[in-house]
C-alpha positions as CSV (number, residue, x, y, z in Angstrom):
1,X,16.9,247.9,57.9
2,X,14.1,249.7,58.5
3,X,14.1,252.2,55.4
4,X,14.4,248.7,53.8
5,X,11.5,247.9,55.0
6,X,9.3,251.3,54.3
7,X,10.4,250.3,50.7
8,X,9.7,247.4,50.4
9,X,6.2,247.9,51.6
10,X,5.5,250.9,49.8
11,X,6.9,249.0,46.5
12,X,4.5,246.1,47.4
13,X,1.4,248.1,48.1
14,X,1.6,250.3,45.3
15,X,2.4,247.2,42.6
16,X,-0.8,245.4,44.2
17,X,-2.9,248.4,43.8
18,X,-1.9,248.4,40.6
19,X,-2.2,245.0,39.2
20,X,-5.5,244.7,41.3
21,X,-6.6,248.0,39.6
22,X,-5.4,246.8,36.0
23,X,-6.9,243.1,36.2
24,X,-10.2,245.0,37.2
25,X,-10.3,247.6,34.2
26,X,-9.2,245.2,31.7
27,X,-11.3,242.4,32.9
28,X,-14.6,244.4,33.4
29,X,-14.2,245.9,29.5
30,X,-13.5,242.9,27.9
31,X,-16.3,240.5,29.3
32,X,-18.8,243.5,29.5
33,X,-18.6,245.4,26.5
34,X,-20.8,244.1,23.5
35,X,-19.0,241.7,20.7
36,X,-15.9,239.4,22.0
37,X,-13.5,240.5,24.1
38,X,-10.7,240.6,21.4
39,X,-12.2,243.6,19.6
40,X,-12.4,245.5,22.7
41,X,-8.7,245.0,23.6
42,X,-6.5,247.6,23.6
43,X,-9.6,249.7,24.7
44,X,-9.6,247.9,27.7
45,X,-5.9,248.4,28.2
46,X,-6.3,252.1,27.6
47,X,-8.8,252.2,30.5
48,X,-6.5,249.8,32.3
49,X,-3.1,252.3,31.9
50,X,-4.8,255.4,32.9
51,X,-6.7,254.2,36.4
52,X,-3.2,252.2,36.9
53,X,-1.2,255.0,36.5
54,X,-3.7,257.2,39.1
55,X,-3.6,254.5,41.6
56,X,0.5,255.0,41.4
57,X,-0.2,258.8,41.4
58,X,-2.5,258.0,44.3
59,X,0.4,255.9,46.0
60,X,3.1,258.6,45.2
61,X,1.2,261.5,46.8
62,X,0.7,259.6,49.8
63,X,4.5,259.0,50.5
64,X,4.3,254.9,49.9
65,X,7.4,255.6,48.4
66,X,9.4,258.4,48.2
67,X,12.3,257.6,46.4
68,X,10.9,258.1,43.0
69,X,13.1,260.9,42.1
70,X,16.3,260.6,40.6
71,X,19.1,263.2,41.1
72,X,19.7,264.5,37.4
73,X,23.3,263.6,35.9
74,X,25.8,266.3,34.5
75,X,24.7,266.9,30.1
76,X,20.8,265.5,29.7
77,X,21.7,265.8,26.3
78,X,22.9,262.3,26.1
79,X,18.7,261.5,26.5
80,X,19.0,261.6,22.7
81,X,22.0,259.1,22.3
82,X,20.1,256.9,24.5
83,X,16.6,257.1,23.0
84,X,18.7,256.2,19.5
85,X,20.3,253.2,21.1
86,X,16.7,251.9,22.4
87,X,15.0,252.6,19.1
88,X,17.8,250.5,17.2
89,X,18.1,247.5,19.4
90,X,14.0,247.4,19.3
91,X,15.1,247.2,15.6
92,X,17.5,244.7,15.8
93,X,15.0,242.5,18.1
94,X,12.3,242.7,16.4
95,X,13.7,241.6,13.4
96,X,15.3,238.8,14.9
97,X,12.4,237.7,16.9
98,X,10.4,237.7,13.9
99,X,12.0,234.5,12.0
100,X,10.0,231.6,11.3
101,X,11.5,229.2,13.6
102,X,11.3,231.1,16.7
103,X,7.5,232.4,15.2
104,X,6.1,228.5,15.1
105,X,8.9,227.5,18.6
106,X,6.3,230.3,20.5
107,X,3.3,230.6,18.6
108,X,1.7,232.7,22.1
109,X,3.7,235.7,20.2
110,X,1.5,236.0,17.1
111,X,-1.7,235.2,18.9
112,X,-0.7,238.1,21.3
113,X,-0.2,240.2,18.2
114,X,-3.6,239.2,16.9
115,X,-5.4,240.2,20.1
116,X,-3.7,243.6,20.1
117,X,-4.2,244.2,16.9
118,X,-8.0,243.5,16.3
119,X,-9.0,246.9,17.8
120,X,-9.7,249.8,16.4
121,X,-6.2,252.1,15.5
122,X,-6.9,254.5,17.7
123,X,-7.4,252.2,21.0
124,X,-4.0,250.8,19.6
125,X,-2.4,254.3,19.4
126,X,-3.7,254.9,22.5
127,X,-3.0,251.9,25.0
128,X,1.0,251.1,22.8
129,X,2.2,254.5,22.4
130,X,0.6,257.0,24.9
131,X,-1.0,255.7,28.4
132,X,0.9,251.7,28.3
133,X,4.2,253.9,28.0
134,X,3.6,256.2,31.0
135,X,1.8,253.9,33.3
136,X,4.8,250.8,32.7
137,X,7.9,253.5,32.8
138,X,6.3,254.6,36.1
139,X,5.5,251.3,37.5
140,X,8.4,249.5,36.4
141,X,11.4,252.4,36.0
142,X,9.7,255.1,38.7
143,X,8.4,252.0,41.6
144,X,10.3,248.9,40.8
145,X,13.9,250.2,39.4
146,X,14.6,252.8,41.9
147,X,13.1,250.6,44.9
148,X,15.1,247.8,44.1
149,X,18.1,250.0,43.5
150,X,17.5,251.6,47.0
151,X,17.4,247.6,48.3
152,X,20.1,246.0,46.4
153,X,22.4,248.6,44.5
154,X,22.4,249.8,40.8
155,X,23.3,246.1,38.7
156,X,20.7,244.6,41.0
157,X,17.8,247.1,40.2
158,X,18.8,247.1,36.4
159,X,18.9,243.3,35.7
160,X,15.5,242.5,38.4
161,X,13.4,245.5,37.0
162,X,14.3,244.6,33.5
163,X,13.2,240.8,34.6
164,X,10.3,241.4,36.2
165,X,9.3,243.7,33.1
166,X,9.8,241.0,31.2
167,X,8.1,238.2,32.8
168,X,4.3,239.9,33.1
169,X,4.4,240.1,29.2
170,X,3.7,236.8,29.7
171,X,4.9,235.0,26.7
172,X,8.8,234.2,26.3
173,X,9.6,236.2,22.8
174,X,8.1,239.2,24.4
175,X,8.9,239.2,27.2
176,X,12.9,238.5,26.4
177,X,12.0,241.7,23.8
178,X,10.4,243.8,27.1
179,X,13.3,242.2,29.3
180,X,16.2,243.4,26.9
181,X,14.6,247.3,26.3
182,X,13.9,247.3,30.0
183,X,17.6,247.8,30.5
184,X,18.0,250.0,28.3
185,X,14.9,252.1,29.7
186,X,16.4,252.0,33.5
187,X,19.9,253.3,32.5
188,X,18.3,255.8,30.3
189,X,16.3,257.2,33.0
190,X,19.6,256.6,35.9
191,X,22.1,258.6,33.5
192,X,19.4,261.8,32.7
193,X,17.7,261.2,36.0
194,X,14.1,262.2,33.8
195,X,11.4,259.4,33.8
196,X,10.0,261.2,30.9
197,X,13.3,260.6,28.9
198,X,12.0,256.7,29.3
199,X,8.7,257.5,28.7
200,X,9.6,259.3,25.9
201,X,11.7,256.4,24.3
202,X,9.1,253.0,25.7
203,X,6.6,255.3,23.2
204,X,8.9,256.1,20.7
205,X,9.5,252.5,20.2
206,X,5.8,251.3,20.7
207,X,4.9,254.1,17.6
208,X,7.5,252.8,15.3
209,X,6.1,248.9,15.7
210,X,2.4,250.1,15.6
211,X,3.1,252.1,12.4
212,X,4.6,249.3,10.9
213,X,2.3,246.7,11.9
214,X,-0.7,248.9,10.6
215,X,1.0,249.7,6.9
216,X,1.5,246.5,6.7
217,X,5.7,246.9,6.8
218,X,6.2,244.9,9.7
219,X,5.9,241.6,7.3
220,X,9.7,242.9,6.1
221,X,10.6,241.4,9.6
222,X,12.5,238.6,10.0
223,X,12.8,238.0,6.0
224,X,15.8,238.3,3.2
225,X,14.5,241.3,2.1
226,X,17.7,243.1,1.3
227,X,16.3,246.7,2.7
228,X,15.5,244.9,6.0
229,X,18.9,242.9,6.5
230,X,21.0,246.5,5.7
231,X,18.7,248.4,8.3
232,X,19.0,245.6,10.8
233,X,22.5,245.5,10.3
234,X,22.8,249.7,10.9
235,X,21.1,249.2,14.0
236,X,23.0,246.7,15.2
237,X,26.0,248.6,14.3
238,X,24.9,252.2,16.1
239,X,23.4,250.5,18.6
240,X,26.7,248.5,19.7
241,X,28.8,251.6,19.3
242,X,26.8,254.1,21.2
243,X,26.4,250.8,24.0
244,X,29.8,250.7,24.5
245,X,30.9,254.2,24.7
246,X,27.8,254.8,27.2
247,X,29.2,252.0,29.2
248,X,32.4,252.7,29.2
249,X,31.6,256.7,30.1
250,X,29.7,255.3,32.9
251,X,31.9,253.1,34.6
252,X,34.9,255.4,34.0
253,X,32.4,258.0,35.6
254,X,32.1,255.8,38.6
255,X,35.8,255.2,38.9
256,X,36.1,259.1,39.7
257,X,33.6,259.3,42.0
C-alpha cells in the first residue's frame, strides 16, 4: 500500500508540474507574442514540449518516480513490426476519420487542424514530429503507463493511459485517434521495453500526417479516390495481421511464464 502510494504521488506531482508548466508556456506565447495567437501556435507548443519535458526530467532525477524503466523483452527486433502496425492503423484512422459525416458531426476537428496548421512549417515540424513526440511518450508511456501498470496491472495501464491520452486532445475524433495509437504506443514500448521505440513511432506517425497535410495529399483522406481506398485497405490488412500474431505471441508468452 504504501509503494502505492509513493506512485501515485510521484505520478501526480510530476503530471501537475507538467500541465502547470505547459498551460504556462503555451499561454504566455500565444497572448504575448505579436499578431493572433493562431499564427504563433505550434511555436508555442514547441516551447511548451521542451520546458514540459525538463520539468519530467526534473521529476525523474529527483526519484518522484522511479519506475520509469522497463526491463527489455527477449528479440527488440519486433520494434519494427510494431512501428509498422502503428503507422498503418494511423492510416487506416485517419482515413476513416476524415469522411464528411463524421468531419461536419465534430467540426472542433478541422478548426483544431486550422490552428495547427497556420504556423510556420518549421514550428509544425518541430512541436508534431520532434519535441510533442518525446515530451507525450514520456509523460503518457514513461509517467502514466508504467505508474498505472505498477497500481492496477498491465490491461489496466494499457486501456487508462491510452484514455487519458485521448481525453486531453480535447476533441472526440482526436482524441478516439490519440486513444486508439496510444495502445498501440504502450505495448510497443512493454514488448521492447525502449521508450524511444515509442518515441520513435508517436514521430514517425506525426511526420507522415504533417507531410501530407503540407503537400496538400492529405485531401485524398476520406474520399473514393481509388489509390486511397487500396492503401487504406493494405493497412488495414497488415495492420490486423501483424495485431494478431503480436497478440497471440504475447499472451502465449504469458501462458509460459
Amino acid at each position: 500500500m504504501k509503494d502505492k502510494f509513493t506512485i501515485v504521488k510521484g505520478m501526480f506531482i510530476s503530471i501537475l508540474c507538467y500541465a502547470l508548466v505547459t498551460t504556462g508556456v503555451y499561454t504566455a506565447v500565444t497572448q504575448l507574442g505579436p499578431g493572433t495567437g493562431s499564427e504563433h501556435a505550434m511555436l508555442a507548443q514547441t516551447g511548451a514540449n521542451v520546458l514540459g519535458l525538463a520539468v519530467l526530467l526534473v521529476c525523474y532525477r529527483r526519484g518522484m518516480f522511479s519506475f520509469f524503466k522497463q526491463k527489455a523483452a527477449p528479440g527488440t527486433g519486433e520494434a519494427l513490426i510494431w512501428i509498422v502496425i502503428c503507422v498503418c492503423a494511423s492510416v487506416v484512422l485517419n482515413d476513416f476519420l476524415s469522411v464528411s459525416f463524421l468531419q461536419e458531426l465534430f467540426p472542433s476537428w478541422q478548426s483544431t487542424e486550422t490552428l495547427m496548421y497556420s504556423d510556420r512549417p518549421v514550428f509544425i515540424v518541430l512541436a508534431a514530429c520532434i519535441t510533442g513526440p518525446a515530451a507525450e511518450e514520456f509523460l503518457y508511456r514513461g509517467v502514466v503507463f508504467q505508474g498505472l501498470k505498477k497500481i492496477a496491472g498491465f490491461w489496466p495501464g494499457v486501456f487508462l493511459s491510452a484514455f487519458v491520452f485521448g481525453l486531453l486532445h480535447m476533441n472526440p475524433l482526436q482524441g478516439f485517434y490519440a486513444g486508439i495509437l496510444g495502445l498501440l504506443f504502450a505495448f510497443l514500448y512493454h514488448r521492447t521495453g525502449k521508450l524511444l521505440m515509442a518515441v520513435l513511432a508517436h514521430a514517425l506517425v506525426n511526420t507522415i500526417s504533417v507531410v501530407l497535410h503540407l503537400t496538400g495529399l492529405y485531401r485524398y483522406y476520406g474520399s473514393e479516390n481509388t489509390a486511397m481506398i487500396l492503401i487504406s485497405s493494405a493497412s488495414a490488412a497488415i495492420c490486423l495481421l501483424l495485431l494478431w500474431k503480436q497478440l497471440k505471441k504475447y499472451l502465449k508468452s504469458r501462458k509460459t511464464v
